[in-house]
C-alpha positions in Angstrom: 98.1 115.8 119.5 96.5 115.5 115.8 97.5 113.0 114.1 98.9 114.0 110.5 99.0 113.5 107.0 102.5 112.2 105.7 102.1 111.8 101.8 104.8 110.1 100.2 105.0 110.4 96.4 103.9 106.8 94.1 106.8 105.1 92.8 106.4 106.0 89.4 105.4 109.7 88.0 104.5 112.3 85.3 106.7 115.1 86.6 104.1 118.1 85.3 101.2 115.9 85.8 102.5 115.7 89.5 103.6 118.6 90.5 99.7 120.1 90.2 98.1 116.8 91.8 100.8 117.7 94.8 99.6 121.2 94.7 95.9 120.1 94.9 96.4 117.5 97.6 98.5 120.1 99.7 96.0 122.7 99.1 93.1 120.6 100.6 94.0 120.7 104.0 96.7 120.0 106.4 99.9 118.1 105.6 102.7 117.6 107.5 105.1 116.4 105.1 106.0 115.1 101.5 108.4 112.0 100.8 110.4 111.5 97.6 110.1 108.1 97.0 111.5 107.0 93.2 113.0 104.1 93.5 113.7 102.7 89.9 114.8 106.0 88.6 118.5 107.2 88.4 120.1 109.7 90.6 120.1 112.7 88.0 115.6 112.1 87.3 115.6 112.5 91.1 117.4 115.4 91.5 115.1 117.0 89.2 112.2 115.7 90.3 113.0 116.6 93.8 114.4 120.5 92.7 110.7 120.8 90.6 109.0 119.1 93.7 110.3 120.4 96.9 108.9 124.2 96.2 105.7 122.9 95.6 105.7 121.4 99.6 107.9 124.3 101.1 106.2 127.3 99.8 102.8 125.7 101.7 104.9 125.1 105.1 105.4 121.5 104.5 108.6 119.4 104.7 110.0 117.7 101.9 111.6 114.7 102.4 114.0 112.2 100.4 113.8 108.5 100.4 117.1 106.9 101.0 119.4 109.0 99.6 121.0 111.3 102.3 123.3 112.6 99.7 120.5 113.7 97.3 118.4 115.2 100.2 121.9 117.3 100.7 122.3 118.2 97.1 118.4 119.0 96.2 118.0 121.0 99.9 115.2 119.1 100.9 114.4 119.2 104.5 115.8 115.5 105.0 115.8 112.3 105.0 114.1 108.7 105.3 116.0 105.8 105.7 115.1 102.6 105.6 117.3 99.1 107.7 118.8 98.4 104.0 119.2 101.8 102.8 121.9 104.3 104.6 122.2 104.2 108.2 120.9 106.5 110.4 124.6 108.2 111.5 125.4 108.2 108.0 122.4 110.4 107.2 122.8 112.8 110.3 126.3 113.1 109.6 125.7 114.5 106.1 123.0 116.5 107.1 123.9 117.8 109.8 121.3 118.1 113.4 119.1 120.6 111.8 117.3 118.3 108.9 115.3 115.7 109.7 116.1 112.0 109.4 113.7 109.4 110.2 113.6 105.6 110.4 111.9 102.5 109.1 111.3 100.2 112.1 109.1 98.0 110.6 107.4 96.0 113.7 110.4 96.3 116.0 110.4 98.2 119.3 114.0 97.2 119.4 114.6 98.8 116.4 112.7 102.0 117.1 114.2 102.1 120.6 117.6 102.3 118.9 116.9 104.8 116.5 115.5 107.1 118.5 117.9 106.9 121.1 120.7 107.5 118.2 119.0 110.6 117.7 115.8 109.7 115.2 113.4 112.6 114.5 110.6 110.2 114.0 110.7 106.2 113.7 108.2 104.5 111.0 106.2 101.1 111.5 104.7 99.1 109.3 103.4 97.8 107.3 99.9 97.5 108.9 97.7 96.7 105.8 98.1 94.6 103.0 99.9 97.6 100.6 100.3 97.4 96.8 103.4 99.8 97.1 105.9 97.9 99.1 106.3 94.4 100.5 106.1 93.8 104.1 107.8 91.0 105.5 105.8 91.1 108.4 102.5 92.8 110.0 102.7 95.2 112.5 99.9 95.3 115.1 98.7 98.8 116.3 100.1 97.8 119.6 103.1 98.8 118.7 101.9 102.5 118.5 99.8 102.4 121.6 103.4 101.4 123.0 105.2 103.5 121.9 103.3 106.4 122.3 102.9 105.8 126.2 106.6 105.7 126.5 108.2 108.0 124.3 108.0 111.6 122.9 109.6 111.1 119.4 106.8 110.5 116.5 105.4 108.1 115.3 104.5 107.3 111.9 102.2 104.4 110.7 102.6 103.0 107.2 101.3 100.4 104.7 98.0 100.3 103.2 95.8 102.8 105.2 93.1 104.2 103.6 90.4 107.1 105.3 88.1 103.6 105.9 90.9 101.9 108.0 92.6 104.3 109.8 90.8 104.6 113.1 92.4 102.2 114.9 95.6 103.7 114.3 94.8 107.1 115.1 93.1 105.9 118.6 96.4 103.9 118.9 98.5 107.1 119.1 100.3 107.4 115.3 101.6 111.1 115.2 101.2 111.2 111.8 99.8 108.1 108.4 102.1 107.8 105.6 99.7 106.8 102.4 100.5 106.4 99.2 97.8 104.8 96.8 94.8 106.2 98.7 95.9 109.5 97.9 97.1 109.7 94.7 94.7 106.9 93.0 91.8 108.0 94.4 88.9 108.2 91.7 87.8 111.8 92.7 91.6 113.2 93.0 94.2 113.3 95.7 92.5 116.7 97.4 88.9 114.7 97.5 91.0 112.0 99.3 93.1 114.5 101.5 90.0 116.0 102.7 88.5 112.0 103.3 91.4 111.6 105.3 91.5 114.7 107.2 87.6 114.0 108.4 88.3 109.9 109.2 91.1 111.2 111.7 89.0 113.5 112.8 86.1 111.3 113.4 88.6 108.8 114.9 89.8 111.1 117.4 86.6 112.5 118.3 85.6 108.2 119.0 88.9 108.0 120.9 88.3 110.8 122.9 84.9 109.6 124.2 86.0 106.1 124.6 
């Protein structure tokens, strides 16, 4: 299996300004999905963000996801949720979304933790963070191990976060990460985030290629 492109959105943003670097990045090659991730802003600035947002991914096939909020994924119809170990919990999430939206889960370096989530019912289960990120604080490192377990032993996803770039990435694709959640290296990139869609696309790529002949 290829891995994919998971784009979550940076934590501050020009709605307008936005929408068209989504549309660019989603036009420039394959993505699997799009996160909401605002987490200073109040509930009624996501809502709208999300409602202006979520067309942009759907009408291209991709899923739109929420960050944390269950009840706002419910009430903007996006195609689920993320949750992290503080946010809501996993069978608070399913229970308001019912078994046809997704839900995944942070796991950060645990295999406990991704164990229980995706014996609970988990669509995918995140870990993270790998490198250092300027997004979100990591307590901890998480080695790429951790995918190579996981994918030898189980058939839910995998998703790798934290600080991966097209220049880093190979070891996590030869590890078996279903799909790399970026941030920064996508929408800060100098030439645009399609330029760094299409970076990204050719690094896995190239990585799997390696992996494959290895």
């Amino acid at each position: 299996m290829t891995t994919r492109l998971y784009l979550i959105t940076p934590p501050e943003l020009v709605l307008d300004r936005f929408a068209d670097a989504l549309a660019e990045a989603l036009d420039a090659g394959d993505v699997a999905c799009v996160q909401l991730r605002l987490k200073g802003a109040d509930d009624d600035a996501i809502r709208r963000t999300a409602e202006a947002l979520r067309p942009v991914a759907q009408q291209r096939g991709v899923a739109f996801l929420m960050n944390d909020r269950p009840d706002l994924a419910l009430a903007a119809e996006c195609d689920g949720v993320h949750v992290g170990q503080q946010d809501a919990s996993y069978a608070e999430a399913r229970r308001l979304l019912g078994p046809d939206r997704i839900v995944g889960v942070t796991c950060h370096q645990s295999r406990h933790l991704a164990l229980e989530a995706a014996e609970a019912g988990a669509d995918y289960v995140a870990f993270g963070a790998f490198f250092p990120s300027g997004t979100k604080d990591a307590p901890q490192r998480a080695d790429p191990e951790v995918l190579h377990w996981w994918s030898e032993i189980m058939t839910v996803p995998s998703v790798a976060i934290g600080g991966i770039t097209p220049q880093n990435c190979a070891p996590l694709v030869a590890a078996g990460a279903d799909f790399l959640a970026v941030i920064a290296a996508v929408w800060n990139h100098p030439e645009g985030p399609g330029r760094a869609v299409k970076d990204f696309l050719a690094a896995i790529a190239a990585a799997e290629e390696e992996a494959g002949e290895g």
